[in-house]
N, C-alpha and C positions, 0 to 999 in steps of 0.2 A: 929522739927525745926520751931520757928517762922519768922517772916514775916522780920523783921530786920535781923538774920542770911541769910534766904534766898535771899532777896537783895547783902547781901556782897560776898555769893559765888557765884552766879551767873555774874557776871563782873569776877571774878576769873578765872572762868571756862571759860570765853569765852576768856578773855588774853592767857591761858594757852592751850585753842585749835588753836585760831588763830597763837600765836608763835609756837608751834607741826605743822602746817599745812603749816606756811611759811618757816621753819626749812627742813622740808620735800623736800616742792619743789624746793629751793633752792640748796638742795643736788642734785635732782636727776635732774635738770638745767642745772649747772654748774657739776657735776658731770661725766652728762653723757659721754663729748666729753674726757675727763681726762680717764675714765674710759674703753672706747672703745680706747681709743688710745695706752694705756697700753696692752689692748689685743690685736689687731693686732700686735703694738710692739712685743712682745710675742712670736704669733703668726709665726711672719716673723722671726725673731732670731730662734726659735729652730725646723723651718721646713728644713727639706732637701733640699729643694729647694737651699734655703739661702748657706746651707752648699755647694752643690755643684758649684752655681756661684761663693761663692767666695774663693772657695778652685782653679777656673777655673783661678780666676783674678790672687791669688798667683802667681800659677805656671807661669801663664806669666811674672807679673811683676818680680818676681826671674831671668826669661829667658831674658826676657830687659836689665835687670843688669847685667847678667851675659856676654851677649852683648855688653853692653855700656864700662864695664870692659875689655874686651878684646879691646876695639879702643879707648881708652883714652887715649893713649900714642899719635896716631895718631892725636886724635883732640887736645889734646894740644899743638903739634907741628905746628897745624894751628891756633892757637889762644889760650894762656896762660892765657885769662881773664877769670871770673865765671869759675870755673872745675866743682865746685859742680852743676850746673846747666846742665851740658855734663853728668850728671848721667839720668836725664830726656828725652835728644834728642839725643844721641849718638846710632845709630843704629847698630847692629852688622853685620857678614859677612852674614849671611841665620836668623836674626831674628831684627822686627821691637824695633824701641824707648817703650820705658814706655809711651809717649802721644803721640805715632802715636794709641799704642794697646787702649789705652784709649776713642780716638776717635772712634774707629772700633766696639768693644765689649763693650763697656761701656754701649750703647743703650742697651744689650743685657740683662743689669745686671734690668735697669729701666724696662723694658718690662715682665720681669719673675717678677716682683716684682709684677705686675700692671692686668695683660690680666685677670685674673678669681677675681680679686677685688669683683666685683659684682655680674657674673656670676653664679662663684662657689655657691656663699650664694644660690640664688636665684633658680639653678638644685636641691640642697640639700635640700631645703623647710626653710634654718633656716635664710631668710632674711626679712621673713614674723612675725615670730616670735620676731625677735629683732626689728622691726618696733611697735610692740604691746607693745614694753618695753616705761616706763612715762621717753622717752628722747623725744630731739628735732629730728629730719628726718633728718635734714642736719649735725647732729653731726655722722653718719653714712657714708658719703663721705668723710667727714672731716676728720675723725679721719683713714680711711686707707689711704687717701694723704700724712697725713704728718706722720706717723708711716712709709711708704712707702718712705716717702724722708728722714725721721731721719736715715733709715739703709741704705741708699744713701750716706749718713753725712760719718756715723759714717766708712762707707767699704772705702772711698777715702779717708780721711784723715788715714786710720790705714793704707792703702797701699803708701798713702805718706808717713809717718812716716817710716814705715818698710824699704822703696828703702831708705832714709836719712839715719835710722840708721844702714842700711849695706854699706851704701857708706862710712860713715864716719870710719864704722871700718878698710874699706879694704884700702880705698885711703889713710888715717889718716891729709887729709885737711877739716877743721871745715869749714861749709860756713858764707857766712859775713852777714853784717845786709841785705843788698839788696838780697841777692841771698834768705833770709828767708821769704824776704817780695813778692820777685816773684813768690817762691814755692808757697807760702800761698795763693795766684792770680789766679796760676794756678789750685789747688787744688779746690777753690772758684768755678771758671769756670769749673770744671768739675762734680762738684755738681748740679750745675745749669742746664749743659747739658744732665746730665741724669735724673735731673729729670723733663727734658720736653717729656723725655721717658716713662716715669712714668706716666705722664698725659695721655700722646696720649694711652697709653696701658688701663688705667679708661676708657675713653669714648669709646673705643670697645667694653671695660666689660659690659659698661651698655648698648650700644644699642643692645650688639649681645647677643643670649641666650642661646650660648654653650661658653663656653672659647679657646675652638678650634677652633674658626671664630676669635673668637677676638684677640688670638697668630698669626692666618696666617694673618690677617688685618695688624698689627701694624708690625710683622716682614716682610710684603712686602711693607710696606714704609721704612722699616730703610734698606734695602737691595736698595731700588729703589735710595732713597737719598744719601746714602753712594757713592755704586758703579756706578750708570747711570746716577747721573745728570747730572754730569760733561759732559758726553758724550752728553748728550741731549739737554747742554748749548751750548755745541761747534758748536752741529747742526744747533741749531737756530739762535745761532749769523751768521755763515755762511750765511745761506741764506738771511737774512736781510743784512749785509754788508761782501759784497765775498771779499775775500784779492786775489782772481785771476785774471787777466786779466789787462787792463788797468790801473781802475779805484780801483784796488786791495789796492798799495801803501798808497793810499788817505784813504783805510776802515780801516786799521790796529788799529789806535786807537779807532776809533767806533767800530770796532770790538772787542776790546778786554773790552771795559767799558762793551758791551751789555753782554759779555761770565762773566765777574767778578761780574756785576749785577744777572744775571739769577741762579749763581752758591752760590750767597749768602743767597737766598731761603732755602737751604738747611743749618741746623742746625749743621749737620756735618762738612762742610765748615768753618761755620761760625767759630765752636770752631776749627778746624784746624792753621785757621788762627790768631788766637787771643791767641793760646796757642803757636804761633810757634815765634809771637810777644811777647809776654810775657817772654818763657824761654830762648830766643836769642836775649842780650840787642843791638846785632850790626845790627838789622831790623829797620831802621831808617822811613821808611815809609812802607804804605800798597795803593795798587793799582800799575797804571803806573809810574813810575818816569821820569820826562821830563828831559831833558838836563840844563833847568830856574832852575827846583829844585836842583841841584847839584852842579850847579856855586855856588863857594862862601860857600859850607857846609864844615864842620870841621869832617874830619874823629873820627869817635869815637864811644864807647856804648853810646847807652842815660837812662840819667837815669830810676828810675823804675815810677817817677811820670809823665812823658814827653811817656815812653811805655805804661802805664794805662790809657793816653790821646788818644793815638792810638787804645784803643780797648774797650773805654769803650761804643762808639755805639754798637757794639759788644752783651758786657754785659747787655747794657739797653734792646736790640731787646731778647735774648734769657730768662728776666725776662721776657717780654710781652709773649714771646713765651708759659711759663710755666703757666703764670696769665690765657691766651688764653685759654690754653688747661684744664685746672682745672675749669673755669668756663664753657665750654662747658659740660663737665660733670657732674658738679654740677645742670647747667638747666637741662639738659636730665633725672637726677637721681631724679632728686626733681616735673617731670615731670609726670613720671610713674606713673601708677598703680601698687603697691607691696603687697597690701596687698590680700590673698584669700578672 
């Protein structure tokens, strides 16, 4: 090779490593979160776990239906508007609504999704190992959050769909444009509410260093907020403004703003109320209702954009809620020491 040849290969050869070398890391970049998301994807779908939540959810929601079907005679007797909607909140004689059960156990579905996230890896020795892989560190949170929220997605809208397309076979009334756009609201909202359960259950994962610390953590707040807050709101509004005695009359409505404040802490609450608003267009307001407010209203539903007015603080606080919760985990995880 003389000196002119080796001049021309030489620029060759370094284009041709430098493109191989930015090729490379480019792949395994942008790869890596695509990649690990695919596997916990994966991962989550064809573990038992999965199978048995939501083999759990089925059989409820079937049981809702099946409830809601038996007193739908009744509620349409009380009201002939949305029926398709009376498939959602119609509760039966001995079994809850499709979105009372939603609110209860849904938490239930995001937490088993979420509690050994990190943990697990980390007992097993193989969080250290995938830490050594030429990805980024945070595509590792990353990617079980939202593989974690997609099978969130994907399990409430299939059991939305399922209660629709059993109602539509049995009742044989299609629902109207509104009643698709409230489903699809409420569906939205219940996505969102579990998967701030999902979060809260990650940041257990990662500061506790068994999964069974970070299961009883996270399921004695969804039990605490669920069932006691209420109770706990009630307390404290009390003693700050007592409804007994003289001056009782006069605390009524501070009392009940301090119990509706205290009680809206709670995430449970929150989608209770927003979903109860959402699937029953004749809830005109939310809080107290004065006697000012009601002079002069026009009995009726309201529409679905005047009901998404009503709840969209709601939906903004329970995104903060999940942003919240995923960035505290994400600092805590990116925090650590993981590697041996």
């Amino acid at each position: 090779m003389n000196i002119q040849q080796l001049k021309k290969s030489v620029p060759d050869f370094w284009n041709s490593f430098r493109k191989n070398g930015d090729e490379e890391k480019g792949v395994s970049c942008s790869g890596g979160l695509a990649a690990l998301y695919r596997k916990e994807l994966a991962d989550h779908l064809n573990s038992k776990r999965f199978f048995i939540i939501f083999m759990l959810l089925l059989v409820v929601t079937t049981a809702s239906l099946g409830g809601a079907l038996s007193n739908i005679r009744e509620a349409v007797e009380e009201s002939s508007d949305f029926i398709f909607l009376k498939l959602f909140t119609t509760s039966g004689s001995a079994i809850y609504s499709f979105a009372t059960f939603m609110a209860f156990l849904g938490p239930l579905a995001g937490i088993t999704l979420g509690f050994d996230a990190v943990s697990n890896e980390r007992s097993q020795g193989t969080l250290n190992r995938l830490a050594a892989q030429p990805i980024y560190r945070d595509s590792i949170i990353n990617a079980k959050f939202l593989a974690g929220s997609t099978v969130i997605f994907l399990t409430v809208f299939m059991l939305g769909f399922y209660i629709s397309g059993m109602g539509l076979m049995l009742i044989g009334i299609p629902p109207s444009g509104e009643e698709v756009l409230r489903i699809f609201a409420f569906l939205l909202f219940t996505w969102v509410y579990i998967s701030f359960w999902l979060a809260l259950s990650i940041i257990f994962s990662v500061v506790c260093k068994h999964a069974a610390t970070a299961a009883l953590a996270s399921m004695s707040i969804w039990l605490f907020l669920s069932l006691f807050m209420s109770l706990v709101a009630s307390a404290v509004a009390n003693s700050i403004f007592p409804t007994s005695g003289i001056a009782g009359f006069a605390n009524i409505s501070s009392n009940y703003s301090a119990t509706l404040a205290l009680n809206r802490i709670s995430p449970y609450y929150l989608f209770s109320e927003a979903a109860t608003t959402i699937l029953n267009p004749n809830v005109r307001s939310i809080g107290m209702v004065t006697m000012s407010q009601l002079s002069g209203a026009i009995a009726g539903p309201l529409p679905f954009s005047q009901s998404l007015l009503l709840v969209w603080p709601h939906l903004v606080l329970m995104i903060a809620l999940v942003i919240a919760g995923f960035a505290i985990a994400y600092i805590a995880f990116m925090k650590q020491e993981i590697r041996a």
